[in-house]
C-alpha positions in Angstrom: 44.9 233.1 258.5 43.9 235.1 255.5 41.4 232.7 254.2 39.9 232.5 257.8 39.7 236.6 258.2 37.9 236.5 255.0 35.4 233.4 256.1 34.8 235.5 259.5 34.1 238.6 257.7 31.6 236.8 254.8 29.7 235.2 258.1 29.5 239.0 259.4 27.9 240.2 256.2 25.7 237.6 256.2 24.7 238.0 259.8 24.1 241.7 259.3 22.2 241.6 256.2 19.4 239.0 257.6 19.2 241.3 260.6 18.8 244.2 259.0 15.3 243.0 257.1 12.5 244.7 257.7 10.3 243.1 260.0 8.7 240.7 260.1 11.8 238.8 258.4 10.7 237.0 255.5 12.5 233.1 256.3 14.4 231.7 253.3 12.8 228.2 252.6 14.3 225.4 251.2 14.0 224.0 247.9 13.8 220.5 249.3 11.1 220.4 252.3 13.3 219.5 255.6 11.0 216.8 257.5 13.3 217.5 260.7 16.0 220.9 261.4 17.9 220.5 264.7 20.1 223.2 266.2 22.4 222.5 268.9 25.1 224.8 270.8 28.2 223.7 273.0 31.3 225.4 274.4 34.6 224.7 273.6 37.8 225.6 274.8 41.3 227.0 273.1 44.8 228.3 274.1 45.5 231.6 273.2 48.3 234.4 273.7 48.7 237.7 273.7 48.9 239.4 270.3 51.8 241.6 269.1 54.6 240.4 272.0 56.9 238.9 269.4 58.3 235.5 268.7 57.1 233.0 272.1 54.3 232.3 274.1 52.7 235.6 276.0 50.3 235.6 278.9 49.1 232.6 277.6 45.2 231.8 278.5 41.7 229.7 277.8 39.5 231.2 276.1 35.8 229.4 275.5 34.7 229.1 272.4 31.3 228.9 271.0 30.0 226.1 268.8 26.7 225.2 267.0 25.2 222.5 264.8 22.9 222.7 262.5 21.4 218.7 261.5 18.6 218.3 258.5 17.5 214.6 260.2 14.4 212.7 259.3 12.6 211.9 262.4 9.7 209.2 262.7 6.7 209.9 264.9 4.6 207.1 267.0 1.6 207.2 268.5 3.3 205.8 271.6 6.7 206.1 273.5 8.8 204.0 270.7 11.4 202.9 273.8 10.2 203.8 277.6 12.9 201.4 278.8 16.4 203.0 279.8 18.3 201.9 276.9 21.3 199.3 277.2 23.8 201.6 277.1 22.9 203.6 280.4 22.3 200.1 282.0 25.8 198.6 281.6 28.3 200.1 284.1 31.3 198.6 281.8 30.4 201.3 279.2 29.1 203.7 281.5 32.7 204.3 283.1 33.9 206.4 280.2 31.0 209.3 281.2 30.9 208.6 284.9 33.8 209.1 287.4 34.2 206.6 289.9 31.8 204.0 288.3 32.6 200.1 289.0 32.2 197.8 286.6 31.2 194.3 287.3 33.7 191.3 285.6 32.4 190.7 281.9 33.8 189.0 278.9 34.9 191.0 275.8 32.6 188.6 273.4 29.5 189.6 275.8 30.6 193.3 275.5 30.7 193.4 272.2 27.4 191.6 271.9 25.5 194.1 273.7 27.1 196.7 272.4 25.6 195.7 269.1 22.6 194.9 270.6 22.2 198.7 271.9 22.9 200.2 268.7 20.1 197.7 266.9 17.7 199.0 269.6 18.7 202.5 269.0 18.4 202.3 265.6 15.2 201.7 265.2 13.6 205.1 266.6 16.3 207.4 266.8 16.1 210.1 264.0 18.5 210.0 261.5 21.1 212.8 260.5 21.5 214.0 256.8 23.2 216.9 256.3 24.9 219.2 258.7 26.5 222.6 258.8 27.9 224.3 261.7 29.6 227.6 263.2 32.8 228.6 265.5 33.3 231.4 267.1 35.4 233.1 269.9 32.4 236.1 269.8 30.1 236.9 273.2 26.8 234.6 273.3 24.8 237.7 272.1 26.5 238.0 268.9 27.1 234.1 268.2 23.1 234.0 268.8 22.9 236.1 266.2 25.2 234.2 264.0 23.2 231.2 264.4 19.9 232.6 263.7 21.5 233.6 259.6 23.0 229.9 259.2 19.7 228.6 260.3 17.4 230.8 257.9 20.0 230.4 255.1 19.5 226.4 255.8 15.7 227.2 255.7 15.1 225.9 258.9 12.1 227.6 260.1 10.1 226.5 258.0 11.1 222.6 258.5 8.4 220.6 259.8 9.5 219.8 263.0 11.9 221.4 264.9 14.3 221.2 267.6 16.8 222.9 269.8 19.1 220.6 271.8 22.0 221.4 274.3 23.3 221.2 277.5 21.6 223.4 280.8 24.0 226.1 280.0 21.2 229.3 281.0 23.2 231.4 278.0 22.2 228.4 275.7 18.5 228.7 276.4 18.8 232.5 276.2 19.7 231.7 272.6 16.9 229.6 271.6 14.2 231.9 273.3 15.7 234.7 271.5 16.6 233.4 268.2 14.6 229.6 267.9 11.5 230.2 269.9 9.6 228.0 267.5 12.0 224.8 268.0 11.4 222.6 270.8 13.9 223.4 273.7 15.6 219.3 274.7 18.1 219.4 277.2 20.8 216.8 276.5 19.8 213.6 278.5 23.8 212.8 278.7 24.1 215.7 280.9 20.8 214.7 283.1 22.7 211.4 283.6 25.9 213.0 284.7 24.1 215.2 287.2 21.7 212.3 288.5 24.9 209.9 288.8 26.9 213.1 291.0 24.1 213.5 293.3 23.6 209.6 293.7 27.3 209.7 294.8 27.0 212.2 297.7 23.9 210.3 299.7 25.1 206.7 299.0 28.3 204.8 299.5 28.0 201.3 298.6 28.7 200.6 295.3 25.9 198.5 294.4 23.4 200.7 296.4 25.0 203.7 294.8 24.6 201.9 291.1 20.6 201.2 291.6 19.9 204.3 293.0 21.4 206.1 290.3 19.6 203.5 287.7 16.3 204.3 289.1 16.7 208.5 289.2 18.0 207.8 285.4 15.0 206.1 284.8 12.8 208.0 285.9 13.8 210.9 284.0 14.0 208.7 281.0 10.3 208.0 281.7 9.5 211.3 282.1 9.5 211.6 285.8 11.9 214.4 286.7 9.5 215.8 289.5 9.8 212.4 291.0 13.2 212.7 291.4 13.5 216.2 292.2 11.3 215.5 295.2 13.6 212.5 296.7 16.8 214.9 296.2 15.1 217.2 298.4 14.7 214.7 301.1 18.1 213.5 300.8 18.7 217.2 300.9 16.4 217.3 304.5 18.4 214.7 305.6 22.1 215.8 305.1 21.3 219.3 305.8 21.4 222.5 303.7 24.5 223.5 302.2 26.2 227.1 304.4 27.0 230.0 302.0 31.1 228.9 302.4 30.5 225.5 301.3 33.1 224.1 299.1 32.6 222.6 295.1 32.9 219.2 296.4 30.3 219.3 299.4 27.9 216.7 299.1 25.5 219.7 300.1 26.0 221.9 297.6 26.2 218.9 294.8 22.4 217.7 296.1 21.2 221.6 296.1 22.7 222.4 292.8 21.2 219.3 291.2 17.7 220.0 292.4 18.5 224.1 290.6 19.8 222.1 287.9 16.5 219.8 287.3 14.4 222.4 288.4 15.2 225.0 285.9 15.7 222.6 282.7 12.3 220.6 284.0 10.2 221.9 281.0 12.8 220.7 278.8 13.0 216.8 280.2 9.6 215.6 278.9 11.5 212.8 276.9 8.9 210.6 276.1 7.0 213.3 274.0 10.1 214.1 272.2 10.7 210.1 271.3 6.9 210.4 270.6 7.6 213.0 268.4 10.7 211.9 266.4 12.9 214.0 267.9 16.3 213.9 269.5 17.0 213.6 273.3 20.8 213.7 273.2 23.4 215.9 272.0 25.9 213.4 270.9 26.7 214.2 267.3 27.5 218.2 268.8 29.8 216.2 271.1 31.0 214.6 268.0 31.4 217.7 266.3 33.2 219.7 269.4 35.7 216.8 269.3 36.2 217.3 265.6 36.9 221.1 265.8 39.3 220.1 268.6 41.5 217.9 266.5 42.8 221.2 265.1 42.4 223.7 267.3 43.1 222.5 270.8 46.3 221.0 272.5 48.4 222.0 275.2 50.9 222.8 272.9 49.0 225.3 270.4 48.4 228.4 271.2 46.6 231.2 268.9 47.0 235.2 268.8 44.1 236.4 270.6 41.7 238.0 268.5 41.9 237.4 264.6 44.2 234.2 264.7 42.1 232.7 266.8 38.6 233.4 265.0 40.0 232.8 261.8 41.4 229.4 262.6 37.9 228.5 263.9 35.8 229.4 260.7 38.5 227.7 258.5 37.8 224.3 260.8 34.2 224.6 260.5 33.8 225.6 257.5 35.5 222.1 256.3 33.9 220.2 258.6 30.2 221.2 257.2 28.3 218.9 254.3 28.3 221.8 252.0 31.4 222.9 249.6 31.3 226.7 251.5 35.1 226.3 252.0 35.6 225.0 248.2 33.8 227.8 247.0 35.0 230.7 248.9 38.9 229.5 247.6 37.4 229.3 244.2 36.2 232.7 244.1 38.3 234.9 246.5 40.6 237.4 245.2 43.4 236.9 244.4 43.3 233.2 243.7 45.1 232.6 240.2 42.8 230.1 239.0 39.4 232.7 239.5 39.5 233.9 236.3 39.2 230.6 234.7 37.6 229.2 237.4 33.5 228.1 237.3 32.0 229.8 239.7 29.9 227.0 242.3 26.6 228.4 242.8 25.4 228.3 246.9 24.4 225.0 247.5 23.1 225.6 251.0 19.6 225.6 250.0 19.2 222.6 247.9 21.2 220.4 250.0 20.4 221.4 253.7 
């Protein structure tokens, strides 16, 4: 816990002291030039008990957590849409079950599986952009502050001055709060995973066949794949006309309220669906290496039987998991020159390697 206190409290003086610049802020830039910076942000979740009640679990509760990535990719442009077709992936329902409750999957063979499976990731290979080196951040803290947080690690990566940049994450509104705040230069992407999931709920509530329900979900996917999110915006509205509007009581599950909350949903992230410019561009359209990363951090952190003090315990167990899940040696360093380590005296002091590596 001690090593965690002291990680939380070196990200604080960090935080603070590119704040408190005069403005305008002058940006750190990177020795290396970074062809491609991507930030992304996702919650998390952790038990946690109440602090100071003595030996047991107390009033034992979630709390979200707060989680960004920070990705130096390289990222090739094209002139036109590298891959306008729905990739493979989305296509086969077999694969598709994992992400999408309720999906039935035709009879296959294993061998064929496996052979478009590898198939997929050849195709995605070849315009995709390619991750280098990442660092991230944990924290239990309020969006405002973790914003904040963000904005230091990305300037001490030298991130705005990459060459292209870009801000993916789920529709979240305190996510795009964030990047209009702190990363108004980087492209806002929401996640396309999360388009799917929404399209693929809303499919559900107007069809019931299972092979009527499959295509009709195929062709809303594709559309927004393709760039055609008004398109579908407009047919959920008529499936909306036709079902009827949801009543102010309406429960979670009423295929009303899933159609009307999909068409807020699409509406409000509709600037940031224009995925053909962004696979133009080089740049990334999902968030799947945060989901990696989440899933990572959980590994320590989250169980139904761990629990964390609220407060400190549970902050400092956070930066002491992120900090050895980044590219950089930030954790190796701050053990090599903390107080009160036995071996600092002798020890070489690592200089920051943040810059030259990010």
């Amino acid at each position: 816990m001690k090593i965690g206190v002291e990680l939380a409290k070196d990200r604080d003086a960090r935080t603070a002291a590119y704040l408190d610049q005069p403005l305008p802020r002058t940006r750190h830039r990177a020795e290396m030039p970074i062809p491609l910076a991507t930030v992304s942000i996702d919650g998390g979740r952790m038990q946690t008990r109440l602090d100071g009640s003595g030996v047991g679990v107390h009033d034992p509760h979630w709390r979200e957590t707060k989680n960004a990535l920070f990705l130096r990719m390289n990222g090739v442009s094209f002139e036109e849409d590298p891959h306008p077709e729905l990739p493979e992936c989305f296509v086969d329902r077999h694969r598709m079950k994992t992400l999408l409750p309720g999906v039935e999957s035709p009879q296959s063979d294993r061998k064929g599986d496996r052979q478009s499976a590898a198939a997929s990731r050849r195709e995605h290979s070849r315009w995709r952009p390619e991750s280098l080196f990442r660092t991230c951040l944990s924290s239990l803290a309020t969006s405002e502050k973790f914003g904040r947080m963000m904005a230091a690690e990305a300037d001490s990566r030298g991130f705005y001055h990459a060459a292209k940049q870009a801000f993916v994450s789920d529709g979240l509104p305190y996510n795009w709060t964030i990047q209009q705040t702190h990363f108004p230069s980087f492209t806002p992407i929401l996640d396309f995973v999360h388009a799917v999931e929404h399209v693929y709920a809303a499919a559900r509530c107007v069809r019931n066949d299972q092979e009527e329900l499959w295509r009709l979900h195929l062709q809303w996917t594709e559309a927004c794949w393709q760039g055609g999110v008004r398109e579908v915006i407009s047919q959920l509205r008529a499936e909306q006309q036709r079902i009827g509007e949801p009543p102010p009581d309406a429960a979670e599950n009423d295929p009303r309220k899933i159609i009307a909350d999909t068409i807020g949903y699409f509406q409000n992230n509709a600037p940031r669906m224009d995925y053909p410019a962004y696979r133009r561009e080089g740049l990334p359209v999902t968030s799947a290496l945060m989901e990696s990363f989440v899933k990572e951090l959980n590994q320590r952190v989250k169980g139904t039987e761990k629990f964390w003090n609220d407060g400190a315990s549970g902050e400092a167990i956070l930066q002491v998991r992120a900090a050895a899940l980044c590219d950089d040696d930030r954790l190796q360093r701050h053990l090599e020159n903390r107080p009160g380590n036995p071996f600092r005296p002798n020890a070489r002091r690592r200089p920051p390697a943040v810059a030259n590596a990010s």
